[in-house]
Backbone of each chain as ProteinMPNN parsed JSONL, in Angstrom:
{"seq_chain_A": "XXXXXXXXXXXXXXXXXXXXXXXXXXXXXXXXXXXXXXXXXXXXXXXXXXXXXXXXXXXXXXXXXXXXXXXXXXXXXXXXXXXXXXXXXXXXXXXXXX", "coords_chain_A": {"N_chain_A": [[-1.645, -5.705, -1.002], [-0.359, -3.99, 1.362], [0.33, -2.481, 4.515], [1.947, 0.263, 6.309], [2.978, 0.958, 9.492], [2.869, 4.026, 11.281], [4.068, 4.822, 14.484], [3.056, 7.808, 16.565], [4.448, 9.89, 18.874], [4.525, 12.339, 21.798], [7.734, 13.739, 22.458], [9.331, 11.991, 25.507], [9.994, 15.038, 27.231], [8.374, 16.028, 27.021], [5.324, 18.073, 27.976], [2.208, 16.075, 28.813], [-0.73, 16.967, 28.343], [-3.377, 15.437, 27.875], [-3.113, 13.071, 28.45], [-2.187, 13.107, 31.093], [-4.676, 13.811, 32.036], [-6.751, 11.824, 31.3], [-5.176, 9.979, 33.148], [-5.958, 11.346, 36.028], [-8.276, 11.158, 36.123], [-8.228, 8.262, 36.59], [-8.298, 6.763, 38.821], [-10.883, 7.385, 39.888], [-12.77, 5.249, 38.583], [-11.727, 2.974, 39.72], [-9.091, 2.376, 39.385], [-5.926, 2.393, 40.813], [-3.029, 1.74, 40.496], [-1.848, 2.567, 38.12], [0.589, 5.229, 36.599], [1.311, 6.614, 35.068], [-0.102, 7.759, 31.758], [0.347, 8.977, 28.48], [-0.454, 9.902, 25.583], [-0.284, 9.665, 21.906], [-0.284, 9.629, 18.33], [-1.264, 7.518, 16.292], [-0.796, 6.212, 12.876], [-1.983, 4.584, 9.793], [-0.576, 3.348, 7.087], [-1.617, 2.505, 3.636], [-0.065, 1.45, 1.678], [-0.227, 0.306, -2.284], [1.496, -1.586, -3.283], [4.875, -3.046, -2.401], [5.548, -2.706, 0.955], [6.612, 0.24, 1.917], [9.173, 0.96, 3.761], [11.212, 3.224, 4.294], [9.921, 5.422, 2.232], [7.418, 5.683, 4.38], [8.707, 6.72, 6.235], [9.759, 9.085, 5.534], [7.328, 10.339, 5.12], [6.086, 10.469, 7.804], [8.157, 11.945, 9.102], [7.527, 14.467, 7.35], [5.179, 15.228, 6.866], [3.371, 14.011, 8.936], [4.709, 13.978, 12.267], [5.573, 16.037, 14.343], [9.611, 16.896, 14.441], [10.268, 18.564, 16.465], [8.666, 18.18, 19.015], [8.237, 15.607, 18.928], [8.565, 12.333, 18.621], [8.907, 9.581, 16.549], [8.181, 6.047, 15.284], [8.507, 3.348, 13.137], [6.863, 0.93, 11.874], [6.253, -2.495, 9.902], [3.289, -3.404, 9.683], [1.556, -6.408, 11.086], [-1.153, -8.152, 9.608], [-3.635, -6.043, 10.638], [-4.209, -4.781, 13.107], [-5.616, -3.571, 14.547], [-8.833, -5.051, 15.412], [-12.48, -5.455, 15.015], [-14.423, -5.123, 18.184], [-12.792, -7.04, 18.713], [-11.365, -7.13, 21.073], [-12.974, -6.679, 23.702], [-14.086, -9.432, 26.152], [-16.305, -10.8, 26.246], [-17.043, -11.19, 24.049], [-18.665, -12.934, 21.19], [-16.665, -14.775, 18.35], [-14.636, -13.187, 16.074], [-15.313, -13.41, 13.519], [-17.881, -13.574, 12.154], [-19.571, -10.981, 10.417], [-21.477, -8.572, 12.27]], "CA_chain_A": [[-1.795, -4.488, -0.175], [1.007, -3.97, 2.474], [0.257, -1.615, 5.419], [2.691, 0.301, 7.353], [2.109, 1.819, 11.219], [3.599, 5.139, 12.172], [3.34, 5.8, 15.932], [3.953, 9.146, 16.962], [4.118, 10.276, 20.562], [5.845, 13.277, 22.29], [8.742, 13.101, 23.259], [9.421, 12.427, 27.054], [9.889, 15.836, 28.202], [7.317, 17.34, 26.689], [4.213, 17.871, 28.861], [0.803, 15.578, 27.799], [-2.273, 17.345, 29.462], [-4.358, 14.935, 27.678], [-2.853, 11.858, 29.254], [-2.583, 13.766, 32.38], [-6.565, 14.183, 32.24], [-6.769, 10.743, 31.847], [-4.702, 9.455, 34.706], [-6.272, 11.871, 36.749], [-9.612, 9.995, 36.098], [-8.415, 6.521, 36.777], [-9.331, 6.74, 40.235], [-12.927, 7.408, 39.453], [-12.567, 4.056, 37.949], [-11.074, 2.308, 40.899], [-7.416, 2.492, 39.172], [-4.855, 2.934, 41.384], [-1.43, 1.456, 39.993], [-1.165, 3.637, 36.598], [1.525, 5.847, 36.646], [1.753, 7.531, 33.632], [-0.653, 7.84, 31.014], [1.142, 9.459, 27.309], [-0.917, 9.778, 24.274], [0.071, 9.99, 20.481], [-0.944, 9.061, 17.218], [-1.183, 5.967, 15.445], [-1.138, 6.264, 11.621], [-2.035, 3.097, 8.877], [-0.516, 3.841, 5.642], [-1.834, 1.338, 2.987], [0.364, 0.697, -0.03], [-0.524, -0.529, -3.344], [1.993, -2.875, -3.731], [5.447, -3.579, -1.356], [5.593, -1.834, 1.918], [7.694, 0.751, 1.991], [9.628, 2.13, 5.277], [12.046, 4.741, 3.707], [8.558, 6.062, 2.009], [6.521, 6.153, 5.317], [9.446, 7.561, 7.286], [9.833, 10.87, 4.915], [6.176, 11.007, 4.854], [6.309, 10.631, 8.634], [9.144, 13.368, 9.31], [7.39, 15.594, 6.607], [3.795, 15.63, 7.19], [2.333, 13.293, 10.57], [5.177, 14.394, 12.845], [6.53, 17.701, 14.353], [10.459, 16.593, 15.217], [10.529, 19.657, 17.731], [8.16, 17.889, 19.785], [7.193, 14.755, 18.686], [9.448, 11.008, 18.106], [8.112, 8.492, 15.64], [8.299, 4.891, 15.175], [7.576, 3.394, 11.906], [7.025, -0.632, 11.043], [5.428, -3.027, 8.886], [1.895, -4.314, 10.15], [1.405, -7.51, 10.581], [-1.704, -8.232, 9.319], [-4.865, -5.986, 10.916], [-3.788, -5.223, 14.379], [-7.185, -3.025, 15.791], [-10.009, -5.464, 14.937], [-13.439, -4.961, 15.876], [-14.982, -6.113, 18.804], [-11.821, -8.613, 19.295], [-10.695, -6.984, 23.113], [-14.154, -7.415, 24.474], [-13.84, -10.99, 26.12], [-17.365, -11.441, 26.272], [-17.778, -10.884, 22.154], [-18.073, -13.797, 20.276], [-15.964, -14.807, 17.899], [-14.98, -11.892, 15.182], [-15.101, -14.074, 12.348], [-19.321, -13.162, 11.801], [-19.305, -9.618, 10.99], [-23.156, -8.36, 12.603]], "C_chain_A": [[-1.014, -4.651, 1.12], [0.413, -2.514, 3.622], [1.219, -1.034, 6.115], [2.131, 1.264, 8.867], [3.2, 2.859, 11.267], [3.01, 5.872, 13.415], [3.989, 7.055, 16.196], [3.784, 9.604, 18.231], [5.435, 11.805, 20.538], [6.61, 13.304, 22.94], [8.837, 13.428, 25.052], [9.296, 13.609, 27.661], [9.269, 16.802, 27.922], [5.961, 16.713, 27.483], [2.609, 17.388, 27.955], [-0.566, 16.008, 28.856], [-3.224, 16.49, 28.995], [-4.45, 13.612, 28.385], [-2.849, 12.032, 30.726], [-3.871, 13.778, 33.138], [-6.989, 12.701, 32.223], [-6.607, 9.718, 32.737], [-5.307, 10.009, 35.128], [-7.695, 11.311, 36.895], [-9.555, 8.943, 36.385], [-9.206, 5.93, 37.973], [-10.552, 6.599, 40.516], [-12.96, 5.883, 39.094], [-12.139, 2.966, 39.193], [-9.582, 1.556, 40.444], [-6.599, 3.186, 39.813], [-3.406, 2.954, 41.223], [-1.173, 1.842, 38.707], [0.025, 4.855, 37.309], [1.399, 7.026, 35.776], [0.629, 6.797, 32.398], [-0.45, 8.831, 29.743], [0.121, 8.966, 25.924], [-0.611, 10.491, 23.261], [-1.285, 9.745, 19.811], [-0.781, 7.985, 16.688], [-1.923, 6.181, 13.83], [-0.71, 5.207, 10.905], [-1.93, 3.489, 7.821], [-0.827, 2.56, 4.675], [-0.854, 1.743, 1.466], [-0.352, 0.033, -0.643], [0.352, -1.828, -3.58], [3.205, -3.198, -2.217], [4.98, -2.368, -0.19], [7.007, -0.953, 1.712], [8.048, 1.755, 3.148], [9.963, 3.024, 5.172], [10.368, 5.688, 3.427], [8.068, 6.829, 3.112], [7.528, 6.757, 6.14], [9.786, 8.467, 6.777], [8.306, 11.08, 5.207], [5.837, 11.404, 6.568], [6.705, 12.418, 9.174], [8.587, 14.51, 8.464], [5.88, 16.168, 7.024], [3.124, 15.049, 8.317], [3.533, 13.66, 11.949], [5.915, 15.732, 13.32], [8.244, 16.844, 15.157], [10.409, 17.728, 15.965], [10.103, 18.685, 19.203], [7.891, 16.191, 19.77], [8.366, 13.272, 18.365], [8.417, 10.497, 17.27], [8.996, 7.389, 15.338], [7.765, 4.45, 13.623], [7.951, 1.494, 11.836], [5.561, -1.022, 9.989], [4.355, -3.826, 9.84], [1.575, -5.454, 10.423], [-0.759, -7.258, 10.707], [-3.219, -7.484, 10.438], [-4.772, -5.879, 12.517], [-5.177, -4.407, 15.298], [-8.03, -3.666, 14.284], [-11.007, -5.504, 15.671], [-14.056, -5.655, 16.596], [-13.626, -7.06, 19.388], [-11.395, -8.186, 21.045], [-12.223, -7.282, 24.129], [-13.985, -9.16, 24.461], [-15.029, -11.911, 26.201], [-18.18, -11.75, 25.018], [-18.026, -12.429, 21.51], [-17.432, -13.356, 18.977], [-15.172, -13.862, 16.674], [-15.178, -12.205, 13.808], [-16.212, -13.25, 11.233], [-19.402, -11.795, 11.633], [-21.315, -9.17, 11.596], [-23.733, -7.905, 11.378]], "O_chain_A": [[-1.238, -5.627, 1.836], [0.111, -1.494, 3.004], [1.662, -1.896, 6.874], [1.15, 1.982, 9.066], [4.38, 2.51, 11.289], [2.186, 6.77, 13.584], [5.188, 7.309, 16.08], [2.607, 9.651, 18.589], [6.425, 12.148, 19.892], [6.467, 12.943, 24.108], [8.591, 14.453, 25.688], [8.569, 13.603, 28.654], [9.349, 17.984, 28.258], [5.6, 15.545, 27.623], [2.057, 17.931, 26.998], [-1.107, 15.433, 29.799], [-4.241, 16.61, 29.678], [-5.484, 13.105, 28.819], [-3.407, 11.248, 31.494], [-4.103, 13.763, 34.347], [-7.626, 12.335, 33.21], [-7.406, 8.849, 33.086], [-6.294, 9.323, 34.862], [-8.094, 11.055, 38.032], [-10.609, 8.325, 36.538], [-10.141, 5.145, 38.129], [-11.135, 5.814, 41.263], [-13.574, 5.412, 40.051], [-12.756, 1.909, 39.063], [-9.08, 0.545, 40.936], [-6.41, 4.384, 39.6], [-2.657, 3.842, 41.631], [-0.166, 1.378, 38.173], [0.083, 5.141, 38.505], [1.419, 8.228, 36.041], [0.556, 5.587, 32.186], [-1.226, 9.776, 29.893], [0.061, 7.833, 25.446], [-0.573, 11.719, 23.333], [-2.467, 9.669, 20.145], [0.373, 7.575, 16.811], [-3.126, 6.28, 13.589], [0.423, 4.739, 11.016], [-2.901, 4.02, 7.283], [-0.229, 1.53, 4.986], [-1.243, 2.289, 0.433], [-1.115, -0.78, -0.122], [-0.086, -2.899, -3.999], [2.715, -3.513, -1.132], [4.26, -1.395, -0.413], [8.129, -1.374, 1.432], [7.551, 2.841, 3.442], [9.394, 3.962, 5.731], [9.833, 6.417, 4.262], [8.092, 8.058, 3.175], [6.998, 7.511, 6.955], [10.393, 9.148, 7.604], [8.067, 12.222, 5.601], [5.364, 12.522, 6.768], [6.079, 13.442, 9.445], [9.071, 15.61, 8.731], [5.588, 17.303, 7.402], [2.158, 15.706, 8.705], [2.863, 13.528, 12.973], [6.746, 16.329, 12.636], [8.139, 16.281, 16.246], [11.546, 17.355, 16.255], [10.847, 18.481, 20.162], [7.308, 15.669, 20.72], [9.168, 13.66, 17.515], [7.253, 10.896, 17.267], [10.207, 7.508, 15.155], [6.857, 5.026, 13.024], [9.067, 0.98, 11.768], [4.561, -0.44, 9.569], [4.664, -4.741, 10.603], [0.898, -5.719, 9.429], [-1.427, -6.569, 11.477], [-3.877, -8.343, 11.026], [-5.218, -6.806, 13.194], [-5.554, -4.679, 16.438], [-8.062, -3.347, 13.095], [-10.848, -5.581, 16.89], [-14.426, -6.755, 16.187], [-13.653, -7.672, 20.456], [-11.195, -8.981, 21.963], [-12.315, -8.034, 25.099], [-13.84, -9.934, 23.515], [-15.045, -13.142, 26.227], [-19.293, -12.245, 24.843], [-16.94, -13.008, 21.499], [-17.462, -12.225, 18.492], [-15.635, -14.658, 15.856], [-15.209, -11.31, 12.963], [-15.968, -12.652, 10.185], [-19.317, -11.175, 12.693], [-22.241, -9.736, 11.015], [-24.939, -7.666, 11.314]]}, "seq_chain_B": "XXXXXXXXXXXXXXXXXXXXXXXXXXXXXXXXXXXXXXXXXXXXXXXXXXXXXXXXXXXXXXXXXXXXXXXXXXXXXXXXXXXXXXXXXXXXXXXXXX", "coords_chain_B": {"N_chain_B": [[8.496, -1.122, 36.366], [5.693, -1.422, 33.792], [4.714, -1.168, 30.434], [1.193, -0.996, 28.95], [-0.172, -0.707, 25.601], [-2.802, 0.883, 24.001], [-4.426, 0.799, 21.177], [-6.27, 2.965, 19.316], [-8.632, 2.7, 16.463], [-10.59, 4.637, 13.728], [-13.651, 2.713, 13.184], [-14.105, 0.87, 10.03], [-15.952, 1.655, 8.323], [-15.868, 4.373, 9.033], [-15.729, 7.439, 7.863], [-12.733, 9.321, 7.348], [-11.834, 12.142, 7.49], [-9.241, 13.573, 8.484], [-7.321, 11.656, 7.438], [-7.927, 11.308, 5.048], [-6.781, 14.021, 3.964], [-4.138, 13.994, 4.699], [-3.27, 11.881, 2.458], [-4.531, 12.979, 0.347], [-2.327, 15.17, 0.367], [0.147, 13.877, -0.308], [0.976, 12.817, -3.057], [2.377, 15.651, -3.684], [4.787, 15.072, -2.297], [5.889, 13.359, -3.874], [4.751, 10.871, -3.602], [2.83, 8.567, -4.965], [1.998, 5.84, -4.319], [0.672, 4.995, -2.658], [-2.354, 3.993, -0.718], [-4.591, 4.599, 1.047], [-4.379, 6.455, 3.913], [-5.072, 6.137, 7.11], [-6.004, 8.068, 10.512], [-5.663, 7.67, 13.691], [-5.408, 6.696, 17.177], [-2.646, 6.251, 19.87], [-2.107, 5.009, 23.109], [-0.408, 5.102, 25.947], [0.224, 3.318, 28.377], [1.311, 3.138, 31.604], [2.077, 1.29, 34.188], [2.214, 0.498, 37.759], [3.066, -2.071, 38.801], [2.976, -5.27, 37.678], [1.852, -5.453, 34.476], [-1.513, -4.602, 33.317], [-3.659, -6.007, 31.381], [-6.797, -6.583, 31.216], [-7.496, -4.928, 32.948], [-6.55, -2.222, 31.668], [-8.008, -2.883, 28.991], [-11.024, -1.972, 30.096], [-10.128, 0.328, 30.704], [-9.684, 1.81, 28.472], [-12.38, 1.033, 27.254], [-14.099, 2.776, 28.783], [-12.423, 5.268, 28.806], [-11.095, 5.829, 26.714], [-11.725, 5.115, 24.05], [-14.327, 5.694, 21.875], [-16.994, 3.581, 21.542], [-19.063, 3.383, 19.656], [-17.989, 4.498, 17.366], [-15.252, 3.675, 16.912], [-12.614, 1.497, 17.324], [-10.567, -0.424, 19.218], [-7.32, -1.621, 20.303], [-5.42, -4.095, 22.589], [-1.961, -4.3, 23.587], [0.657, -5.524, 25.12], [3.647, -3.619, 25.57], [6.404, -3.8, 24.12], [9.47, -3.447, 25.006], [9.735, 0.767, 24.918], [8.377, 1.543, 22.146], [8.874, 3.544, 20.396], [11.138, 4.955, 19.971], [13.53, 8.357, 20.787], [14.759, 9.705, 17.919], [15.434, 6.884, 16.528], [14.653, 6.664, 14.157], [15.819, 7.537, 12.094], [18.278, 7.042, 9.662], [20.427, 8.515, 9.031], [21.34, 8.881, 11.68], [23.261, 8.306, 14.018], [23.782, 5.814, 16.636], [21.204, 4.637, 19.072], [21.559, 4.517, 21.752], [23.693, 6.846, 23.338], [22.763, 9.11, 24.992], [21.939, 12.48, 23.346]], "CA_chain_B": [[7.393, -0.646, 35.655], [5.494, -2.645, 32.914], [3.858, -0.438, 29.8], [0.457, -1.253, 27.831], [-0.346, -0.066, 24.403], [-4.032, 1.002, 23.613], [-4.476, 1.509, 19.677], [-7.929, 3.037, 18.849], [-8.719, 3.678, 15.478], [-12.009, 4.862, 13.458], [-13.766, 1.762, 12.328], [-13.435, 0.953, 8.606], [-16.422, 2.087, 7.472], [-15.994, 5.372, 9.615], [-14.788, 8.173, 7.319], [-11.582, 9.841, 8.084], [-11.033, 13.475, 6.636], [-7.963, 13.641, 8.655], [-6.352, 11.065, 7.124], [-7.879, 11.81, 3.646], [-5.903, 15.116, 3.95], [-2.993, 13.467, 4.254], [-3.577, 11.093, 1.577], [-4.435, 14.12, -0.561], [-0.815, 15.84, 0.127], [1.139, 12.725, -0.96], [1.548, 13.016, -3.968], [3.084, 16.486, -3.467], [5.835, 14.701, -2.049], [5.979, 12.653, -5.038], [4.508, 9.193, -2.999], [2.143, 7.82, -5.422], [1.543, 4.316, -4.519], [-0.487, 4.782, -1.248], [-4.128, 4.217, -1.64], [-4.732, 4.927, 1.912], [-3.764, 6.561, 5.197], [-5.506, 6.505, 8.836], [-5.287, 8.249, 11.488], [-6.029, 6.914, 15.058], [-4.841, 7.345, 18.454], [-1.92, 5.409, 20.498], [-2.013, 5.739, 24.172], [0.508, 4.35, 26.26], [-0.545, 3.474, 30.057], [2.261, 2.557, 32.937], [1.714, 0.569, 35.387], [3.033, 0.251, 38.633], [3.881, -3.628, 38.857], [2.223, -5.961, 36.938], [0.469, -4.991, 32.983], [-2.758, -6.01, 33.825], [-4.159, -5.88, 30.127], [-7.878, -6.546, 31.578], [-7.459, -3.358, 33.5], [-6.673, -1.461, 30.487], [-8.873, -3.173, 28.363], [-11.375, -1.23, 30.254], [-10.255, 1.885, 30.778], [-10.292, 1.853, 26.86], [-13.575, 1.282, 26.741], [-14.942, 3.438, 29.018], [-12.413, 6.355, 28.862], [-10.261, 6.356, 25.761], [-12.887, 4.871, 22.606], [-15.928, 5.838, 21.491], [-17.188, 2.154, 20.923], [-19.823, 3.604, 18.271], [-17.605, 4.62, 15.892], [-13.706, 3.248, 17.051], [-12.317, 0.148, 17.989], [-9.368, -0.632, 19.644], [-6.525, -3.402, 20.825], [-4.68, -3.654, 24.094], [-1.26, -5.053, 24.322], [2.036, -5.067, 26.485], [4.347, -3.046, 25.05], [7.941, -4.491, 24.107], [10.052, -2.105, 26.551], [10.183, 1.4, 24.772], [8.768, 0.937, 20.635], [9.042, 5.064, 20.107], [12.717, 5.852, 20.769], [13.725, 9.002, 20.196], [15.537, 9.608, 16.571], [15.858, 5.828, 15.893], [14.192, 6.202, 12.949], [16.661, 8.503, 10.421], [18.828, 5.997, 9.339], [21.63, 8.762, 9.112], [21.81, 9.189, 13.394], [24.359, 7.51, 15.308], [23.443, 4.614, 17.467], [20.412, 5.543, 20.625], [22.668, 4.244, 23.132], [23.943, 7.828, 23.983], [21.47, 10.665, 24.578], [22.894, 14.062, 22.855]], "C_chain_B": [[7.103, -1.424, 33.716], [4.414, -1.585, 31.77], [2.246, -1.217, 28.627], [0.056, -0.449, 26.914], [-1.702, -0.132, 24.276], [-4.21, 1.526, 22.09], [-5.724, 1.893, 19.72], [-7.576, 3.904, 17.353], [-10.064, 3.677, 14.754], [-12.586, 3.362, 12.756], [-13.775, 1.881, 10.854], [-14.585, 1.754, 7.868], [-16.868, 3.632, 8.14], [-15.452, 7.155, 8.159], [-13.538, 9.215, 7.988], [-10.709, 11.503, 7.275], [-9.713, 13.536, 7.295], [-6.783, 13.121, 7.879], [-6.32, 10.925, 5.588], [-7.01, 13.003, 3.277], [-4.797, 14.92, 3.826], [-2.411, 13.025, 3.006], [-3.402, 11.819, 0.383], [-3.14, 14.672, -0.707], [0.336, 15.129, -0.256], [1.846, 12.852, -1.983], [2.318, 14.654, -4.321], [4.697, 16.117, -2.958], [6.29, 13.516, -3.123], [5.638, 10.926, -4.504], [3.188, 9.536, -3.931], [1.616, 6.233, -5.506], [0.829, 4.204, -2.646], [-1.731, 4.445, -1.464], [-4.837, 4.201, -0.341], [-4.152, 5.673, 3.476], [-5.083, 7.025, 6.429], [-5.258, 6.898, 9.658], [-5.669, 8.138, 13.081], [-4.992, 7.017, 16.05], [-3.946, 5.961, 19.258], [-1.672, 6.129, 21.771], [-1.344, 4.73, 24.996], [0.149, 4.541, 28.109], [0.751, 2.427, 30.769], [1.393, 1.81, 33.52], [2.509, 0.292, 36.511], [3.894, -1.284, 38.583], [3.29, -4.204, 37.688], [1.302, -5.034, 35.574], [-0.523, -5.714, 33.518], [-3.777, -5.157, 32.335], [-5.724, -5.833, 30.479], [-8.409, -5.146, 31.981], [-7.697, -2.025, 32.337], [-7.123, -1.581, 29.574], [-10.357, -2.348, 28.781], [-11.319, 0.001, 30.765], [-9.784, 2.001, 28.996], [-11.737, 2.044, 26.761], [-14.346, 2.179, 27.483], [-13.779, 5.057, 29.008], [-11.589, 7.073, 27.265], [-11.195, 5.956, 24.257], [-13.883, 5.008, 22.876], [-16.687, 4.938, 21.006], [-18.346, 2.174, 19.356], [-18.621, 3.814, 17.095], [-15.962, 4.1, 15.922], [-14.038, 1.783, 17.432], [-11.51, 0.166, 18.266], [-8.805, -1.94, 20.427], [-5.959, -2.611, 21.908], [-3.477, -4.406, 23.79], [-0.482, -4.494, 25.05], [2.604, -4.803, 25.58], [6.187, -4.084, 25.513], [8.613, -3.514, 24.503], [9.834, -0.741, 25.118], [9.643, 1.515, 22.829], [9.259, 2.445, 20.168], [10.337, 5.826, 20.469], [12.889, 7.342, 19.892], [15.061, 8.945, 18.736], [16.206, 8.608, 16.249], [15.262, 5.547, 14.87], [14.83, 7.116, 11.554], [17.63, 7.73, 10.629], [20.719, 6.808, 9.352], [22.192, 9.062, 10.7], [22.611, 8.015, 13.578], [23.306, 6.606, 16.327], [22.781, 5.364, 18.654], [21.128, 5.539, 21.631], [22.385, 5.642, 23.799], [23.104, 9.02, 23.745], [22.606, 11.959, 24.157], [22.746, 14.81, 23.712]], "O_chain_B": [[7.9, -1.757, 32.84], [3.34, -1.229, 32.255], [2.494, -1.89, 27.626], [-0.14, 0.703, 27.303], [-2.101, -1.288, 24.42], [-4.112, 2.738, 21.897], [-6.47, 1.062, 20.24], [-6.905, 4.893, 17.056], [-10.802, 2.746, 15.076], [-11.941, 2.909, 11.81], [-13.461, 2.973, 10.381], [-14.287, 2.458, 6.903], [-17.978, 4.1, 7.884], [-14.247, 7.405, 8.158], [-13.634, 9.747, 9.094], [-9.605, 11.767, 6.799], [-8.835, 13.555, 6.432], [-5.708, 13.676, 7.653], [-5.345, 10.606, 4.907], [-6.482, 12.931, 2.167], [-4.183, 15.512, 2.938], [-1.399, 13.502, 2.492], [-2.54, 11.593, -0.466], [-2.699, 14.719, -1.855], [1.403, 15.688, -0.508], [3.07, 12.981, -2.004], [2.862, 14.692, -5.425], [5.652, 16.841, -3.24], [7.262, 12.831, -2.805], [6.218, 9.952, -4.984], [2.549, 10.572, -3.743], [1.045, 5.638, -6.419], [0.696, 3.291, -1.831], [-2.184, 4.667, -2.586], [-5.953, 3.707, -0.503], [-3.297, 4.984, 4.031], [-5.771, 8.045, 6.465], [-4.216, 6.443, 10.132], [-6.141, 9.232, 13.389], [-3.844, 7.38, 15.792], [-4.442, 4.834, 19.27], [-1.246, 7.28, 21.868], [-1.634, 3.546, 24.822], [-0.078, 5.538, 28.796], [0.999, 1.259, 30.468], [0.176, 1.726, 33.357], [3.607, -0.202, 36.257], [5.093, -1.46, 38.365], [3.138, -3.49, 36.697], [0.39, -4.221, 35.718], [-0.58, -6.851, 33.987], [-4.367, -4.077, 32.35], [-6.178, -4.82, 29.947], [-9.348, -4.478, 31.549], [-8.613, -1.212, 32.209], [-6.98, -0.621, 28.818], [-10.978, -2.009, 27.773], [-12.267, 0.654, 31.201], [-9.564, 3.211, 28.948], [-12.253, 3.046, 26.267], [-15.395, 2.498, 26.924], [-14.431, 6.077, 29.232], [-11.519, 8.234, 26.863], [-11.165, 6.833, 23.394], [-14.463, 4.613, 23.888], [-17.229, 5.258, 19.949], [-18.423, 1.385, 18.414], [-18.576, 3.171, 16.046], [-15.407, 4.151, 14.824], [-15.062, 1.157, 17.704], [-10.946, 1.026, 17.589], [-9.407, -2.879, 20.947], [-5.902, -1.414, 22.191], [-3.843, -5.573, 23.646], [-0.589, -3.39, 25.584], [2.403, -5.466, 24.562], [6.74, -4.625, 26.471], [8.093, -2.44, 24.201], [9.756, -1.343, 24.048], [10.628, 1.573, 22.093], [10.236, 2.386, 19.422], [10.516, 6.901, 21.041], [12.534, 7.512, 18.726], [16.047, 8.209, 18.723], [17.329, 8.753, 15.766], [15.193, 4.381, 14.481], [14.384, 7.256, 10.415], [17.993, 7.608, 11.799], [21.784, 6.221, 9.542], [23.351, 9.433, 10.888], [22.381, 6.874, 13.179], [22.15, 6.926, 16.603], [23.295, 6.331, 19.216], [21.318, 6.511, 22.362], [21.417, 5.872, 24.524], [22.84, 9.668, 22.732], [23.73, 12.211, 24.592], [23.262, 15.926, 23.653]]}, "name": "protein", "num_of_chains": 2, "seq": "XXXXXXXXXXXXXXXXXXXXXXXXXXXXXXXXXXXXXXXXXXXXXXXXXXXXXXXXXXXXXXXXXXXXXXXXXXXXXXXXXXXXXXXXXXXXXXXXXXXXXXXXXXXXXXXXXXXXXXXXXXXXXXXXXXXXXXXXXXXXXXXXXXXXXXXXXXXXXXXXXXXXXXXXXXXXXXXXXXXXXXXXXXXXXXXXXXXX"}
């Protein structure tokens, strides 16, 4: 089982009110050195067998991205990259699942 | 200026009609060897000087995941991974913007 990642974001000069709404909150937070806050998508395609890029980059351009608005990135996974619990530094170890 | 990457995506045993929808229209495009797709959020946070991954480790958790049902990673972004139209293999080199 092979995974691939397609990120999709919009492109630079298109306006992100959602990231906008976020920066604009950091403060509340006692964040002051953000700049810029830009949110996409992040899509995990699982293959049955090899990975395939050509594949996920038509499926990309056809159905998870608008090119008008939107760039995309596409690679191969390495193995499992949002696991649970692992960014908390106070978690133990992630091995145990609860 | 120094960028971090926030992935959040639904945990595994979350269900994901979004990305079942997808999944579902696949084979319309004649991709038959998927046996999954996810879809989860990539949010990309500036920083004035310094990534300070800690920093954005919690403003993840308290403004961008829903720790009940997501999880998410933090890293530093390798300058730029989302260029525009470096991913159709028939474009001309990014170098020069059109």
């Amino acid at each position: 089982m092979a995974r691939v990642v397609v990120d999709v974001m919009l492109k630079p000069e298109i306006l992100d009110p959602q990231g906008q709404a976020v920066a604009n909150a950091l403060p509340r937070l006692g964040v002051n050195d953000v700049t810029s806050v830009r949110i996409g998508r992040r899509i995990e395609i699982e293959f049955a067998g090899e990975p395939d890029l050509d594949r996920a980059r038509e499926i990309a351009d056809k159905l998870l991205a608008n090119p008008v608005i939107e760039d995309f990135a596409v690679h191969v996974d390495a193995a499992g990259t949002v696991k649970p619990a692992s960014d908390s530094q106070e978690s133990q170890p992630a091995e145990a699942p609860a």
